[in-house]
C-alpha positions in Angstrom: -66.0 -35.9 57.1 -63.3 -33.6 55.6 -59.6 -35.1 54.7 -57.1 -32.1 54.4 -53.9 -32.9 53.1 -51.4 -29.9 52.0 -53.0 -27.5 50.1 -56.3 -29.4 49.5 -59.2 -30.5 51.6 -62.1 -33.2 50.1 -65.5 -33.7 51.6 -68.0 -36.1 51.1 -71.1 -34.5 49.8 -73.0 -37.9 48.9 -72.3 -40.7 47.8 -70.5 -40.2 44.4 -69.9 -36.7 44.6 -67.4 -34.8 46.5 -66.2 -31.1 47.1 -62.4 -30.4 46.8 -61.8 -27.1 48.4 -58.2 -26.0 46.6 -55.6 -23.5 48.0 -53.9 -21.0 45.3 -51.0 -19.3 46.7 -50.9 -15.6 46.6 -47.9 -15.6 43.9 -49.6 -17.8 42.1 -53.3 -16.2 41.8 -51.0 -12.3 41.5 -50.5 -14.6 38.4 -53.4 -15.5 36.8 -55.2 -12.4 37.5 -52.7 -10.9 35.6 -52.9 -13.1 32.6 -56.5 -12.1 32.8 -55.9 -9.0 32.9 -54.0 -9.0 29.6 -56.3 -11.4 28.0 -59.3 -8.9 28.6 -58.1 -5.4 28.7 -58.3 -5.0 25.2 -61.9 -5.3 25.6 -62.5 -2.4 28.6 -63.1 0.7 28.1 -62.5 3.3 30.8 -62.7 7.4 30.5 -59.1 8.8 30.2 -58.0 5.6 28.8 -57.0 4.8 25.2 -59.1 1.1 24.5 -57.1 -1.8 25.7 -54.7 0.9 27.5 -56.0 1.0 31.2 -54.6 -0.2 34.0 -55.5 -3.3 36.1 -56.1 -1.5 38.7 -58.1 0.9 37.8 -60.7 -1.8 35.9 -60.5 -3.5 39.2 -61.8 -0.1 40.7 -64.2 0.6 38.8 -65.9 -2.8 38.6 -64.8 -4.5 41.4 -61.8 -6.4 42.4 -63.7 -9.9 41.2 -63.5 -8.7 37.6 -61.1 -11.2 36.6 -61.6 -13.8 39.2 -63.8 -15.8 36.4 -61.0 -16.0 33.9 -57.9 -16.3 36.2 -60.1 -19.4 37.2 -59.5 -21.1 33.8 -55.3 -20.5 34.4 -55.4 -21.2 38.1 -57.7 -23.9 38.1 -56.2 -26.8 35.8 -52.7 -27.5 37.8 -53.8 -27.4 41.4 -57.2 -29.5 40.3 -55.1 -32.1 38.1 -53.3 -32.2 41.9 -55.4 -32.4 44.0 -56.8 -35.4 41.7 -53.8 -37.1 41.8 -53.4 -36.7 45.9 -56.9 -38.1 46.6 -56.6 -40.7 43.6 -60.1 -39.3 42.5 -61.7 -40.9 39.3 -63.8 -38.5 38.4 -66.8 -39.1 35.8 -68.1 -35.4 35.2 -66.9 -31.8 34.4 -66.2 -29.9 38.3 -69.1 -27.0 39.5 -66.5 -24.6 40.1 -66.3 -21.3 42.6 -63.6 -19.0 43.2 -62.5 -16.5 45.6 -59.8 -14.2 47.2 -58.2 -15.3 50.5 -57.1 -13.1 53.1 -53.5 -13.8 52.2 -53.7 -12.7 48.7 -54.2 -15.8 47.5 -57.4 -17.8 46.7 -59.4 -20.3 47.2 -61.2 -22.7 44.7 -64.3 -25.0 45.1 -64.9 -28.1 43.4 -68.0 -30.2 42.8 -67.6 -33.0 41.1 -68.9 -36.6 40.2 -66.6 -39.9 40.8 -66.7 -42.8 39.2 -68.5 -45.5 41.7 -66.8 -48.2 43.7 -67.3 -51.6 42.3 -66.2 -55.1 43.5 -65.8 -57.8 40.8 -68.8 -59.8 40.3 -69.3 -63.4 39.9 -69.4 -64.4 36.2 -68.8 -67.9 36.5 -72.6 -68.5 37.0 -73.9 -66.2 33.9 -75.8 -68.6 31.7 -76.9 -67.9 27.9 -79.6 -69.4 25.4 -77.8 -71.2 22.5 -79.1 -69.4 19.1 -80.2 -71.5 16.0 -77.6 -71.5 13.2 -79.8 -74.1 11.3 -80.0 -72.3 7.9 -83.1 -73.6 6.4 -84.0 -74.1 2.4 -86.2 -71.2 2.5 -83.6 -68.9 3.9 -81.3 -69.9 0.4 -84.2 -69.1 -1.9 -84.3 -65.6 -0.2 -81.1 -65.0 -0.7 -81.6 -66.2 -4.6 -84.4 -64.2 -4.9 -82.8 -60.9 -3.6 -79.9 -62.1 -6.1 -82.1 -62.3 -8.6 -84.2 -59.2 -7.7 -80.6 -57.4 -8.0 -80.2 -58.6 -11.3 -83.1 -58.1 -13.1 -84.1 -55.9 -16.6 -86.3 -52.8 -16.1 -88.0 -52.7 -19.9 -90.4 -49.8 -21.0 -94.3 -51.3 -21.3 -96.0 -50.4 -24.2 -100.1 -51.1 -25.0 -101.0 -52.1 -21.6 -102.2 -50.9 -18.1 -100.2 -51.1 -15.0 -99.7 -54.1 -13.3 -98.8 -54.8 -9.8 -95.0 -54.9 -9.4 -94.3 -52.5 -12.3 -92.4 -49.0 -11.7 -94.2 -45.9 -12.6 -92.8 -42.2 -13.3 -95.6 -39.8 -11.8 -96.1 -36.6 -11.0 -98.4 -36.0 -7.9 -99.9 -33.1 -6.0 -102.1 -34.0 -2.7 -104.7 -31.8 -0.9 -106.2 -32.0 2.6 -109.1 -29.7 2.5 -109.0 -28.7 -0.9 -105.3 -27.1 0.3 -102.2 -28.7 -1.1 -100.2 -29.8 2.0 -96.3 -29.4 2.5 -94.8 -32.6 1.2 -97.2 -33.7 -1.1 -95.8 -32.9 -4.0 -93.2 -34.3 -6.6 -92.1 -34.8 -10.1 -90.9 -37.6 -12.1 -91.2 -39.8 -8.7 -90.4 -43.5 -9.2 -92.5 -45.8 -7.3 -92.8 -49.5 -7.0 -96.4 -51.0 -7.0 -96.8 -52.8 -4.6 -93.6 -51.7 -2.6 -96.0 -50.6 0.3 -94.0 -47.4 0.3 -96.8 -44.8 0.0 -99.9 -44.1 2.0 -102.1 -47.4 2.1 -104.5 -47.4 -1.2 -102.1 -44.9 -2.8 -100.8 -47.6 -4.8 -103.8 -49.9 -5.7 -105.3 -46.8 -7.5 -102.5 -46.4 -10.0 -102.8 -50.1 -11.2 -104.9 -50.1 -14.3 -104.1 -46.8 -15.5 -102.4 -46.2 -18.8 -99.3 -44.0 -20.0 -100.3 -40.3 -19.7 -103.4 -40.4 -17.7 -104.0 -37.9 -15.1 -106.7 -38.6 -12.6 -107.6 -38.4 -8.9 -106.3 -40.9 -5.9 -108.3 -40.8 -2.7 -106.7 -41.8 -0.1 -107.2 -41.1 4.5 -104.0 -41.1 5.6 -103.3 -43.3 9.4 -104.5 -42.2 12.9 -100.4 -42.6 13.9 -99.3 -40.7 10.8 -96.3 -38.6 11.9 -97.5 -35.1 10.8 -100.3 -34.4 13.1 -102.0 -31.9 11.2 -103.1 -34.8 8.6 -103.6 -38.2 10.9 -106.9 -39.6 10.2 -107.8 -37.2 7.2 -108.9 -37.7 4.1 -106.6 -36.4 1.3 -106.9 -36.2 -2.7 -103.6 -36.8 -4.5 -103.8 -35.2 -8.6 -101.6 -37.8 -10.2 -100.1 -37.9 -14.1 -98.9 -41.2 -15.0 -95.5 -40.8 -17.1 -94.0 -43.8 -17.9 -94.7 -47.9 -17.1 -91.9 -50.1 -16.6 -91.9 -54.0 -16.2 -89.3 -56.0 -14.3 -87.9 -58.6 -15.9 -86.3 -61.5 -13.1 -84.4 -63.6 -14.3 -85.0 -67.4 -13.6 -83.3 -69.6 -10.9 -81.2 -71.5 -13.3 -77.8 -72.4 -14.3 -77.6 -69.9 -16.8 -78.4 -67.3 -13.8 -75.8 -68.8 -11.5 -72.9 -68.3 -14.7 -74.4 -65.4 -15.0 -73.8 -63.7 -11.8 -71.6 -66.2 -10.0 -68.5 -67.9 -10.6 -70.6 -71.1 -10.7 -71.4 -73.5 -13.8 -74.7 -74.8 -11.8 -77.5 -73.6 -9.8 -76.8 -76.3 -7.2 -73.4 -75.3 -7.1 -74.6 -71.1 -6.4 -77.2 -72.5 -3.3 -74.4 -74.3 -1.5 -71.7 -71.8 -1.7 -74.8 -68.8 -0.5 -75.8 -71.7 2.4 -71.9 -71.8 3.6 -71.8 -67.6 3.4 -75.2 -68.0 6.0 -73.8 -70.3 7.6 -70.6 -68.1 8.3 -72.8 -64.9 9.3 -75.2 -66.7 11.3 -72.5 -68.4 13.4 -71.0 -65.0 13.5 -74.6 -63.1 14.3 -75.0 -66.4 17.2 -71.7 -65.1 18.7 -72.0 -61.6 19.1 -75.5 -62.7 20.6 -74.3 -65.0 23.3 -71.8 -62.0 24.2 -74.9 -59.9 24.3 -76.5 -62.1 26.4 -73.7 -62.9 29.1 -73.1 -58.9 29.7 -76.7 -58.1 30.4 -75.8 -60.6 32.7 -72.9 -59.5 33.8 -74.4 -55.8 34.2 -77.4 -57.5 36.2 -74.8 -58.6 39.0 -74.2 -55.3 40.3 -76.1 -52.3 41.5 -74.0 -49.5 42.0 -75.6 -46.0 42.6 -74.9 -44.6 39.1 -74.0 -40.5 38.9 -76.5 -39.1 36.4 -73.4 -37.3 34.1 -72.3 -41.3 33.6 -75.9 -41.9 32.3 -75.9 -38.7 30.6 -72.6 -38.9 28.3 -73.3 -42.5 27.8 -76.7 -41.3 26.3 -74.9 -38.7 24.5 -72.1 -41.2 23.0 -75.0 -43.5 21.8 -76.7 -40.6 20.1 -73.8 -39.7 18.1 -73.2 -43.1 16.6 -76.5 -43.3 16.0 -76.6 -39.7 14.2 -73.4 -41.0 12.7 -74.8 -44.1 11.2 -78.0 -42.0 9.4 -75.5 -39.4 8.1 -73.4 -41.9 6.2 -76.5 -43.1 4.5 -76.6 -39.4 3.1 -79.7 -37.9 4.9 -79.4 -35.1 7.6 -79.5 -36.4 11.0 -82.2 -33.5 11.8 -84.6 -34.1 8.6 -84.5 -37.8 9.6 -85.7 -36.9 13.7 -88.6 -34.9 11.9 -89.4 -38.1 9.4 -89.8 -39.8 12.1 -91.8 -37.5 14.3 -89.2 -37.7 16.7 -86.9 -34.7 19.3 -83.8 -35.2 21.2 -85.4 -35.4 24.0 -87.9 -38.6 23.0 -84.4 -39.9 21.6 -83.0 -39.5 25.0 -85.5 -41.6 26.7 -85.6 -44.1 24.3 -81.6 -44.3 24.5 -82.3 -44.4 28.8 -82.1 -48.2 29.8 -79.8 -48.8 27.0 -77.4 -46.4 28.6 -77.5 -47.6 31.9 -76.7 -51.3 30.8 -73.8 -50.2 28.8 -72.3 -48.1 31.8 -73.0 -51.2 33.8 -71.3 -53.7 31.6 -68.3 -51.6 31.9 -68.0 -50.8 35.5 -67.9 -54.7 35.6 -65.5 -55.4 33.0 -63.3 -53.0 34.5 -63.9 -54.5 38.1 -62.8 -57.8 36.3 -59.6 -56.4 35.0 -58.4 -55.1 37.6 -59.2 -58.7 40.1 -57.9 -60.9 37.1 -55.1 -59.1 36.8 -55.3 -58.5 32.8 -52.9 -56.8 31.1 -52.4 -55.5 27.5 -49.0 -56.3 26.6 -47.1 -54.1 23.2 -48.1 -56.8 20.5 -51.6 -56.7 21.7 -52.0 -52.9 21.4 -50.1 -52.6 18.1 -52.2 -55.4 16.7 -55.1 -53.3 17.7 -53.4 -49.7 15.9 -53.3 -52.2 12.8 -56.8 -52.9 13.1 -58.3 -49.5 13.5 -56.3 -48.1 10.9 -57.9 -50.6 8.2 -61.0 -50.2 9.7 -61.0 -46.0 8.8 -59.0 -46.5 6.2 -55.9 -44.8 7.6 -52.4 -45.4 6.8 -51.1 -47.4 9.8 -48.2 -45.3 10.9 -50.4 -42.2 10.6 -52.9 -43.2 12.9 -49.8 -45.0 15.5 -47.9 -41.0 15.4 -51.1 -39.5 15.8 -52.7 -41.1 19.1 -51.7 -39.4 22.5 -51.1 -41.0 25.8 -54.7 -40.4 27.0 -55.9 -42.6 23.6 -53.0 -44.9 24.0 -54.6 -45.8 27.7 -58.1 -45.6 26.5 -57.0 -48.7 23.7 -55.1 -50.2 26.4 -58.6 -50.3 28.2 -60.4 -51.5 25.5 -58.3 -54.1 25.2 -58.2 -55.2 28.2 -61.9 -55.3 28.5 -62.1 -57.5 25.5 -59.7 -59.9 27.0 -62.3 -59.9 30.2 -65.3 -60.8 27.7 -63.6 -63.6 26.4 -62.8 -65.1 29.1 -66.3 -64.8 30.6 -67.1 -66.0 27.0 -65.0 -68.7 27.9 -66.1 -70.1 31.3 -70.3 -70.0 30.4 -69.6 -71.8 27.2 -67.4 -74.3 28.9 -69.8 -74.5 32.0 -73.1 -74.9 30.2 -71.8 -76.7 27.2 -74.1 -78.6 25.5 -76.5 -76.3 26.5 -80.1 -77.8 26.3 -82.1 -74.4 27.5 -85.2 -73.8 24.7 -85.1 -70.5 22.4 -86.0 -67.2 24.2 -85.4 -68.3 27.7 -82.8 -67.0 30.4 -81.5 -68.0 33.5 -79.8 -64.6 34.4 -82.5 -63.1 36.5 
């Protein structure tokens, strides 16, 4: 069924997508054809004609009067779409499939496909229950952390007069054949490796221990069936090593000397309890942001909108980039990684799928909630929030507040408010279930 109100009309296509059919008055499109015209004409050539020096109309003769239609689109286009957005109040979740042509009048007129955001009623959090995460920090979990200190701390000395041991770090160069053919990848000099660490091909490791300082002999090794270059799973291999150089770790003991050492401790004792209160601290933290997991799964289980697939696919996209973001500021190439890995874009895609679809979910929700609970984010809120994101990239404060727009000024707003809706769901379920007695790894959100 159409609804045609002044110059546009809007039809339901399906459910979540809609066609705006958009009226351009004759003055208007003269316009833009013109200012395509002048964008392009540089560009034409036509016999007669210096280059850039023919008239409209004689382009439009010679290859057709839709010449321009395509890029008067992009300067007729914006202003009567923004409109005809605003007149239907349209939320719309995807770029338009757009079509354009001439009216009878002079003028033209413009169809728009496009995606809106669906239609969702606020759903009942009050029932959303969560499993209560241990926070128990255990003795064994202080050693670990005393170890790793300790592990961070320690003495690499050179070995002299004996073989190498497991746990010592090597300097070799190696040079590996499949086939009698040395394989791409195979080969480095002056590597550093860590027996022991696990970090090479199974058995690669165990064949260096016992060798001295400046042997050179032969490891043997079949690399895995689920190895991630194809062209060597399963096979056997023959890696020509040279052992360099044999260093020993020295660790330092778990000791009060140790805790003055690296702490601002007098006593061992004293180190342990102030690394048990710092677990402590993250745990509770780690337990936290877990129960929040937990409630908006929950949350995003109580509705079940039909989702547009360009929601699904930005939100896929978004979580890609972080992701890509998050390997390149470890300093490797997003793209060398996805080959490490034996992974594509599009396996990434998939395995980003489900994830996608609960975060778009979660917020069709949250934003259902604001707008029934009537939350607002007042001026202290939001410039508390400026404050925050400027420290968190490191940004001088009134830089960041001069730079943001009005389209990033909402967006924050939003964000703001949906972290008000969290906590109070947050809130409620702790309240309701408190003292929760439901045993790890359970959940009553089905």
């Amino acid at each position: 069924m159409a609804d045609s109100t002044k110059n546009t009309t809007l039809e339901q296509i399906e459910e979540n997508l809609v066609k705006l059919t958009l009226s351009v008055e004759p003055t208007a499109f003269e316009d833009a054809l013109n200012k395509a015209y002048l964008k392009n004409r540089g560009q034409i050539n036509l016999p007669g004609f210096r280059k850039g020096r023919a008239p409209r109309k004689m382009i439009e003769m010679q290859f057709g009067k839709e010449v321009f239609y395509e890029d008067a689109l992009d300067f007729a286009f914006p202003d009567v779409y923004e409109a005809a957005l605003k007149e239907h109040d349209l939320d719309v979740v995807s770029a338009p499939s757009v079509d354009i042509k001439a009216d009878e009048n002079g003028g033209a007129i413009i169809t728009a496909e496009v995606h809106t955001k669906p239609h969702v009623d606020a759903p009942d959090y009050k029932g959303i229950t969560y499993v209560q995460p241990d926070v128990t920090i255990t003795d064994e979990e202080v050693n670990a952390e005393i170890d790793r200190n300790r592990e961070q701390n320690a003495r690499i000395t050179s070995v002299e007069g004996r073989a190498a041991q497991n746990g010592d770090i090597v300097n070799i160069d190696f040079e590996g054949f499949a086939d009698d053919v040395p394989f791409a990848g195979g080969k480095a000099e002056g590597f550093e490796l860590t027996l022991g660490s696990g970090s090479f091909i199974p058995g690669f490791e165990d064949q260096i221990i016992g060798k001295n300082m400046d042997d050179a002999f032969d490891v043997n090794v079949t690399f895995p069936e689920e190895y991630h270059a194809e062209d060597l799973a399963g096979k056997s291999a023959v890696f020509k090593v040279i052992l360099h150089d044999i260093q020993h770790k020295e660790i330092p003991e778990a000791d009060d000397d140790f805790a003055q050492e690296v702490s601002e401790f007098d006593t061992i004792d004293e180190f342990k309890a102030d690394i048990k209160g710092k677990l402590e601290k993250a745990k509770i933290e780690e337990a936290d942001r877990n129960i929040e997991n937990q409630l908006l799964s929950g949350l995003a289980k109580k509705i079940t909108p039909n989702l547009p697939q360009p929601m699904l696919d930005q939100e896929v996209d978004r979580i890609i980039r972080d992701f890509a973001g998050r390997v390149q500021s470890q300093g490797m190439n997003f793209g060398t990684y996805m080959q490490m890995m034996g992974m594509d874009v599009n396996g990434l895609r998939g395995m980003y799928a489900e994830q996608a679809r609960e975060n778009v979910l979660i917020r069709l929700a949250l934003e259902a909630i604001v707008k029934s609970e009537n939350i607002e984010a007042n001026d202290e809120e939001y410039e508390q929030e400026i404050t925050r994101l400027a420290e968190l990239h490191r940004m001088e404060r009134d830089t960041l507040a001069d730079s943001v727009s009005e389209d990033e000024k909402d967006a924050i707003k939003q964000d703001i408010k949906a972290k008000k809706a969290i906590d109070m769901i947050k809130a409620v379920a702790i309240e309701t279930q408190a003292p929760a007695e439901t045993k790890e790894g359970e959940s009553n959100n089905e």
